[in-house]
N, C-alpha and C positions, 0 to 999 in steps of 0.2 A: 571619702572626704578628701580636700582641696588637701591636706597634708600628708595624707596616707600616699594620694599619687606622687605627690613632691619627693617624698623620700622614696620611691621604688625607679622614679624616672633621672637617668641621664644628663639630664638639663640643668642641673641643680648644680652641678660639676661642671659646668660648661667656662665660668671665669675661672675656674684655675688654668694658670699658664702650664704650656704644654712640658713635660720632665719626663725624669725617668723615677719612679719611687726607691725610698731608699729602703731598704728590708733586712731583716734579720736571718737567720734559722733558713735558710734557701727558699726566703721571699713570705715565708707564713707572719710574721711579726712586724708591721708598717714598724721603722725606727722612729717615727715620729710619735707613738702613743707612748714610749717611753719615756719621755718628757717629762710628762706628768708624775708617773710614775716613779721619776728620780729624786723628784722633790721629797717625797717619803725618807729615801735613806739619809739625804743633803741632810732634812731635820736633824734625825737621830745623830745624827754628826757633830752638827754644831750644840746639839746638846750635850754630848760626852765632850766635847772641847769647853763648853762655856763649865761645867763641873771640872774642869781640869785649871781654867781658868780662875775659877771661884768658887767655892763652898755655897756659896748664897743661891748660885743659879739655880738652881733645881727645886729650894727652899718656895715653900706655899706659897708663902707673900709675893717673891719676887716675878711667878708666873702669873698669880693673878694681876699684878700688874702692868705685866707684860702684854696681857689679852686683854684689859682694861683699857690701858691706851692705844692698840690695835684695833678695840673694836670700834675708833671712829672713825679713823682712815679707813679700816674696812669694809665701811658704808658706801667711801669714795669709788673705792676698789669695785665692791658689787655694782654698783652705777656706770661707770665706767665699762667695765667688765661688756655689760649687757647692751652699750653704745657703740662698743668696738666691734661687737660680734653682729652688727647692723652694719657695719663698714659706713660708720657716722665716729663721731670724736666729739668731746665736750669737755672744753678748758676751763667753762666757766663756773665749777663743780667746787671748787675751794673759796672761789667768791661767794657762792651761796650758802657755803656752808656758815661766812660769817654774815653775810645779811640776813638772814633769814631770821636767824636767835638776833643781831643788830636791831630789828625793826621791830621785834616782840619787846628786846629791854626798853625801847625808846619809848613805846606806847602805854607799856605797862608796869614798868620804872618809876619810882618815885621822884618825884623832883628835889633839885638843891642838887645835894654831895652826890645824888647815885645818876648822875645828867639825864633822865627821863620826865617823860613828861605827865605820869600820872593819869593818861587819860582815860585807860582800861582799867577793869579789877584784874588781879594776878593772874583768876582760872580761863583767860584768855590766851596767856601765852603761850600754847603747845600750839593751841588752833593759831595761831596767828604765824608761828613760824611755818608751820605746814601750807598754811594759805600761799604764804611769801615763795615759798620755794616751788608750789606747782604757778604760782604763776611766773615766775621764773621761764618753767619747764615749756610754760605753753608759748611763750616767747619767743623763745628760742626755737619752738617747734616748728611755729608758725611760720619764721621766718627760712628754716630749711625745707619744712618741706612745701610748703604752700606755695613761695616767691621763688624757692629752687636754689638760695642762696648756700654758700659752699659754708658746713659746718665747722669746720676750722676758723674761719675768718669771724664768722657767727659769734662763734664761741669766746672766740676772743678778745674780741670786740665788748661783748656781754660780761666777760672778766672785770675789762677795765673800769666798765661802768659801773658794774656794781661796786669795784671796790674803794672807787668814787662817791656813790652813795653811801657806801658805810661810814667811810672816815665825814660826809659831811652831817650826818644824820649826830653824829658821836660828837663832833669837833676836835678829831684826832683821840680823842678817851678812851677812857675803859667806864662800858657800862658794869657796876655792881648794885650790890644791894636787890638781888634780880628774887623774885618773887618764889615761896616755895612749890611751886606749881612748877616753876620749869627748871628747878634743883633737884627733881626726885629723880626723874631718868638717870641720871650723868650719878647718884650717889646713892639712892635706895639698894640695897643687899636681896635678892632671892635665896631661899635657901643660903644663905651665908655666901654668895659670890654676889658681885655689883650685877646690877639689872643690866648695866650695860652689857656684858659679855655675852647675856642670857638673848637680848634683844638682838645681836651681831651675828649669832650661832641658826637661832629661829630664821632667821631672815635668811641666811645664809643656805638653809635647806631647805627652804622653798623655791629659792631659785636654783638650785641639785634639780629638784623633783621636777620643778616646772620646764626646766631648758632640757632636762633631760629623757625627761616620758609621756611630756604633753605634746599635743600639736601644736602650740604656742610657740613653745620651745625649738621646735622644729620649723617654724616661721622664722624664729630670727634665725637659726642659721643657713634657710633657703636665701631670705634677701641678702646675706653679707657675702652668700657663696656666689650670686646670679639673683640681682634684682628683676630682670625681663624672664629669666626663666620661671621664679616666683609671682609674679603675676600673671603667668600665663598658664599657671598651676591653679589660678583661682585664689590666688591668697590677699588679702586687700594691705597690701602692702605699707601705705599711708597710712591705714589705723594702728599697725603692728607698731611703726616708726614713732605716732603719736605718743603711746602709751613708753615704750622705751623712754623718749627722751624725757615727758612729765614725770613719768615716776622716778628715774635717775633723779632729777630737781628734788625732788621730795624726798627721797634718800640721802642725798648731801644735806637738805634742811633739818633733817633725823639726826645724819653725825652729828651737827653743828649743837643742836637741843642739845646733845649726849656730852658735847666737850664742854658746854655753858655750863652744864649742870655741875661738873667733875672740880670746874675751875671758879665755880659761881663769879662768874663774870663774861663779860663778851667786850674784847679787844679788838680798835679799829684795823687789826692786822690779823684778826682770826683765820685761821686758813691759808694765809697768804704762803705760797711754794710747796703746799702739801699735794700740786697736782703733780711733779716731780717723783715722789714717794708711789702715788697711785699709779704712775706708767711704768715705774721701776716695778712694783708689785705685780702687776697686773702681764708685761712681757717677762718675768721671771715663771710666770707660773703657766707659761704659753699659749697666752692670749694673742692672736696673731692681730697686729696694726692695720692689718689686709682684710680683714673684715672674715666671717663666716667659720673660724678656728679660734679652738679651747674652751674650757670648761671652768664653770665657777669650782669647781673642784680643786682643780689647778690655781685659779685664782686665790681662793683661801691660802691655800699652803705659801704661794709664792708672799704673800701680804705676811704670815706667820713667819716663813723662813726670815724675810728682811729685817722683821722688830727683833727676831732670835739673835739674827748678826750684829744690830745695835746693841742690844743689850750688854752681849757678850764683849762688844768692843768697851762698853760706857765700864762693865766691871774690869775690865783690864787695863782703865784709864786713859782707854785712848780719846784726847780730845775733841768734843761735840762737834766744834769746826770740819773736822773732815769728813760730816758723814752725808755732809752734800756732794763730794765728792765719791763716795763710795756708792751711793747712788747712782750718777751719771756710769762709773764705772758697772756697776752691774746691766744696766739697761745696756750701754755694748757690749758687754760679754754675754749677753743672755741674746741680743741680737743676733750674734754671732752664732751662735748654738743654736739659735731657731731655724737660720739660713743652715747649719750644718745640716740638722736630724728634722727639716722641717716638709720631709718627703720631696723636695727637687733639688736639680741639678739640673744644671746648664749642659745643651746636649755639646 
């Protein structure tokens, strides 16, 4: 098969820039796969600090929801995650995340006090935010890969506008009064934990299983390592690209239903700066910005480690204000440590 060659051939390897590897143990152990690997004890760290910090932390309540409001940016994160390792980028992931559930309250909204327009019955709004957000996706798609347009400028572009439509669809408001149909995600309990968690986790290991032992999976990290060497592997490159970027869309449209639900309501500012959070996550957990490195593995933990650090900071009283800051701060220091332990040097 077109992937089984990819991963035995040389070619696949051909856009890394040329280095020396950095190694452990007299060269047996790449220092780069430790990375991942660190985030494991970092957790445990900041867990024994945050019970040092507070009594509470450790406390049932306070980790469910911890992984309660993690598991919508974690959506971001998986989205993301799976665009970066395409060596594509998509800004426009938080925008969608409130137009999406934006355009389901509008339609399917009661009119008067809840600013909707009643035109749907309720049991539309899941399909409707899903609709919204792949065709978002195909949008977006369409216009990188088809017209060859650079996905940064795409993306951000697609940002503005959507976040443009949302505030005009709303009038600056907050939709509520939002139908019990698209409250159940965001607040229905499984076995006594929110669906959402349940729904962030599942999700979360199939893209494990898929990125990591299918040939799919091995698709996207052929085009992010060496797009011309992936296609000349036989891999259709365009469809792989397709389906990333549509389904990311549709993932962000997922968090979005999950935070509507949580908050029963949808805010002409839903999302807005939560793409910050998602690239602080996602190079914490080393995902490389260069396309064709790391693992939703890593992803998780770096998304998990960041909410742990919140938290820990929010029960120590440190004011909300700075955790925009703390943010920017780790995306360099995690930058910085990617350039360390990220297998090159400059000869």
């Amino acid at each position: 098969m077109p992937e089984t060659v990819l991963a035995d051939t040389p070619a696949s390897t051909a856009a890394e820039p040329r280095g020396r590897q950095i190694t452990l143990l007299g060269g047996r152990i790449p220092l780069a796969r430790l990375r991942e690997l660190a985030l494991i004890p970092a957790i445990v760290v900041i867990a024994i600090v945050g019970r040092i910090v507070s009594p509470v932390f450790l406390q049932t309540d306070n980790l469910i929801n911890v992984l309660q409001t993690m598991s919508e940016i974690a959506l971001l994160v998986l989205a993301q995650t799976m665009v970066l390792i395409v060596r594509k980028m998509d800004l426009s992931l938080e925008s969608t995340m409130g137009l999406a559930p934006g355009v389901a309250a509008w339609l399917v909204g009661p009119t008067g006090a809840g600013h909707g327009l009643g035109l749907l019955p309720g049991a539309w709004a899941i399909p409707l935010t899903l609709a919204v957000g792949t065709l978002i996706g195909v949008v977006n798609a369409l216009l990188i890969i088809r017209f060859g347009l650079s996905g940064f400028i795409v993306t951000l572009g697609m940002l503005i506008v959507l976040r443009g439509v949302l505030t005009g669809i709303s009038g600056g408001q907050t939709f509520f009064q939002l139908p019990q149909s698209m409250l159940y995600p965001g607040t229905a309990e499984w076995f006594g934990i929110p669906a959402s968690i349940w729904i962030c986790l599942v999700l979360f290991t199939v893209a494990i299983v898929v990125l990591g032992w299918t040939g799919f999976g091995r698709s996207l990290y052929a085009i992010g390592g060496n797009v011309d060497a992936a296609k000349a592997a036989g891999i259709r490159t365009d469809r792989v690209l397709w389906i990333v970027i549509v389904s990311g869309s549709m993932l962000a449209a997922l968090a979005g239903l999950l935070l509507s639900g949580r908050l029963a309501s949808v805010a002409s500012a839903q999302g807005n700066g939560y793409i910050f959070t998602v690239f602080a996550a996602a190079v914490i957990g080393g995902i490389s910005l260069s396309g064709g490195k790391g693992t939703m593995f890593g992803a998780f933990c770096g998304i998990l480690l960041l909410f742990m650090i919140q938290n820990v900071l929010t029960l120590a009283g440190v004011p909300a204000q700075w955790t925009g800051a703390l943010n920017g701060l780790i995306i360099l220091v995690a930058l910085t440590i990617s350039r360390v332990t990220g297998g090159k040097v400059q000869e």
